[in-house]
N, C-alpha and C positions, 0 to 999 in steps of 0.2 A: 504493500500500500504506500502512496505518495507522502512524505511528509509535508507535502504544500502543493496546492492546484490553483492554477492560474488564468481562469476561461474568456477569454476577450475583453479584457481590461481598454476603456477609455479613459482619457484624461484630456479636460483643457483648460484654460485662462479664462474666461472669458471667451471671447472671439480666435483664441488663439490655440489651436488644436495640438494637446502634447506626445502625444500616442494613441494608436486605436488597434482594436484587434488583437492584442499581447496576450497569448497564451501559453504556457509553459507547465511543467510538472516537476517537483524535487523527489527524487529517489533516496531511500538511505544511502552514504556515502557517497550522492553525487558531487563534484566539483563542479561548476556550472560559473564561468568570464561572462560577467555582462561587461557589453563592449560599445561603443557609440563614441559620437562627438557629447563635448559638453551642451549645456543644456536639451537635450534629449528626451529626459526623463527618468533615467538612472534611481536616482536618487530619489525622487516622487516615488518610483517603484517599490524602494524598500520603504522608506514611510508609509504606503498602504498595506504592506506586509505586516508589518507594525501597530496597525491602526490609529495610525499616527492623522493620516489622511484616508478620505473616501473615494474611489472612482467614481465616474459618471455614470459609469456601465460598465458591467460584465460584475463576475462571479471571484472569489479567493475562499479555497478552502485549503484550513488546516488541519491535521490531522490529531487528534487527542496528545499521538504520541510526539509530538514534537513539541521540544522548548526552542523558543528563536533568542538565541542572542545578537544584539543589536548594537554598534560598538559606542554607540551616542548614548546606550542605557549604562554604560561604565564610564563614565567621565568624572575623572578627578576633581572633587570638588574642593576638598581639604588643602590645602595648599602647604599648610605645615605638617601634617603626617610623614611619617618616613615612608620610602618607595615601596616596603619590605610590608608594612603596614599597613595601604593603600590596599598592596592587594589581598592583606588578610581579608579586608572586611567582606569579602567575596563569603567568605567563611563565616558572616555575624551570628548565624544559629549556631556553629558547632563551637564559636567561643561563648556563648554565653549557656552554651547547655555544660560546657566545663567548668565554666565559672560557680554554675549551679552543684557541680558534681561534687567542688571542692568546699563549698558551703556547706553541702551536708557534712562531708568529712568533717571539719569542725566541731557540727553541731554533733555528730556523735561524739568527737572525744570528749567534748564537755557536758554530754548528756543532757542537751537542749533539745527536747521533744521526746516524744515517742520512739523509740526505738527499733521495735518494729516497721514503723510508718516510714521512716527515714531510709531502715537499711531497704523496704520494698519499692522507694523510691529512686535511691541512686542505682539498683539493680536493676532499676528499669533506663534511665538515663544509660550506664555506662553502655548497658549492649547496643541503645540506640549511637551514641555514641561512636562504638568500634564498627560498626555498622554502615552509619553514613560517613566514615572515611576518617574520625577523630584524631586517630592516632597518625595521620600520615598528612595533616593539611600543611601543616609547616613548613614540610620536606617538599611536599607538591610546589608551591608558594616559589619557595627559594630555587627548585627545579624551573620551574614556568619563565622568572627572571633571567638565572642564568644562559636557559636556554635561547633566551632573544638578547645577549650582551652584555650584559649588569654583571657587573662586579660588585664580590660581597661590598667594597666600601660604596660604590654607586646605589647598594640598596640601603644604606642609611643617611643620603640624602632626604631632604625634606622634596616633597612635591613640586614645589615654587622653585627649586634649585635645579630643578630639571631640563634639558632642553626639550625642544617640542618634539623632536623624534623618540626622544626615554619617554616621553607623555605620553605618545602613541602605542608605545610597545608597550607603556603600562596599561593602559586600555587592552591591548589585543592580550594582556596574560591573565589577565580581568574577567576577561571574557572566557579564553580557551579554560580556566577554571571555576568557569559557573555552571557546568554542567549542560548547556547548550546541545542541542545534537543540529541546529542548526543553526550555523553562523551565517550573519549579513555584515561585508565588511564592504568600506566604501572606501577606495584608495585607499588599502591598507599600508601602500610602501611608499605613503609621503614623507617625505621628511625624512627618511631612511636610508643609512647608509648601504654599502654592499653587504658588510659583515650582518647587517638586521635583516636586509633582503633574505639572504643566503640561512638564515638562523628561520625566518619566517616560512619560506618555502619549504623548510626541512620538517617544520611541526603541521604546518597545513597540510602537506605528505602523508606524514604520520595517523593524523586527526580522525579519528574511527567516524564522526557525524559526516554530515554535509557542509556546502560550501556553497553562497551565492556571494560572487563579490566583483565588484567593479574595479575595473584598475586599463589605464594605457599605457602600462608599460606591458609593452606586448614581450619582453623573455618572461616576466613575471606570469603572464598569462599562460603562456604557452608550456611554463616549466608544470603549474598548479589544474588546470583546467579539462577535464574530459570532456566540455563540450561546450559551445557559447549563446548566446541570447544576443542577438545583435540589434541594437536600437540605431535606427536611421536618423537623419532631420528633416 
């Protein structure tokens, strides 16, 4: 089954017609280059993916089992957070459900509460815990950075001390660790060097979900893409 259906999508301005007729289908593990000049549509396209925006006409269906990651829904807002830190919060449930775990610990050794109540409580926590990934987010975290360039000391920079290409990579490690099966990335290799190219391509490679993404840099294309969506003007 598709993870996203796309049946004759319209879109216009006013008087000014942006696409018509756009249909397409995402497959598990598809890589799918949307490709056009600028102002096209591109970008209108994954907004309606999003529901960020509405067409005029036609149909989008997604499928239960898809989560969309969107790389404008991971945008560094915190400016003073460290790099390292930014991308925990990807992880806010599985810290504060630690956080919780270690509260109980506490309150057992000092014998604040119920006993009972406590220990059937954190025995429920820790297996959700070791379950949804507890034990290994840190590792992942610090995996996800390095893998797109960052150096341990680059990941205790502050946010604000970043340049715009580390801002972009922190977004794109943001994302590939929110558990997404499918990503909408929109010029992901702006602002990017070779070595983030080359670090990007190797995890987009990798990356067990799907892939819809925009980009004119046609080796980036061509290295990442099994098949393309070509938007005219």
């Amino acid at each position: 089954m598709a993870l996203l259906g796309v049946s004759n999508l319209t879109k216009a301005f006013g008087t000014d017609l942006l696409f018509e007729g756009v249909s397409f289908e995402v497959q598990a593990n598809d890589k799918i280059g949307v490709v056009g000049v600028n102002g096209s549509g591109k970008t209108t396209l994954f907004k309606m993916i999003t529901g960020e925006m509405r067409p005029d006409d036609g149909e989008l269906y997604q499928s239960k089992q898809a989560v969309v990651g969107y790389m404008e829904q991971h945008v560094c807002k915190n400016l003073e957070e460290t790099a390292l830190d930014e991308v925990l919060t990807v992880f806010t449930p599985l810290m504060k459900m630690e956080e919780e775990i270690e509260l109980l610990n506490v309150r057992l050794q000092k014998g604040m509460g119920s006993t009972e109540e406590l220990i059937e409580r954190q025995a429920l926590l820790n297996d959700r815990f070791v379950r949804e990934g507890g034990m290994t987010y840190r590792s992942r975290a610090r995996s996800a950075l390095l893998g797109l360039g960052f150096s341990d000391e680059d990941m205790t920079l502050t946010v604000g001390a970043l340049s715009g290409g580390q801002k972009a990579k922190l977004q794109l490690a943001k994302m590939l660790l929110s558990g997404a099966n499918l990503l909408l990335l929109d010029e992901p290799t702006n602002h990017m060097d070779i070595v983030g190219k080359e670090s990007l391509e190797s995890m987009l490679k990798a990356y067990p979900g799907s892939v819809l993404f925009v980009s004119h840099d046609r080796y980036f294309v061509k290295e990442i893409a099994d098949s393309l969506l070509v938007f005219e003007d």
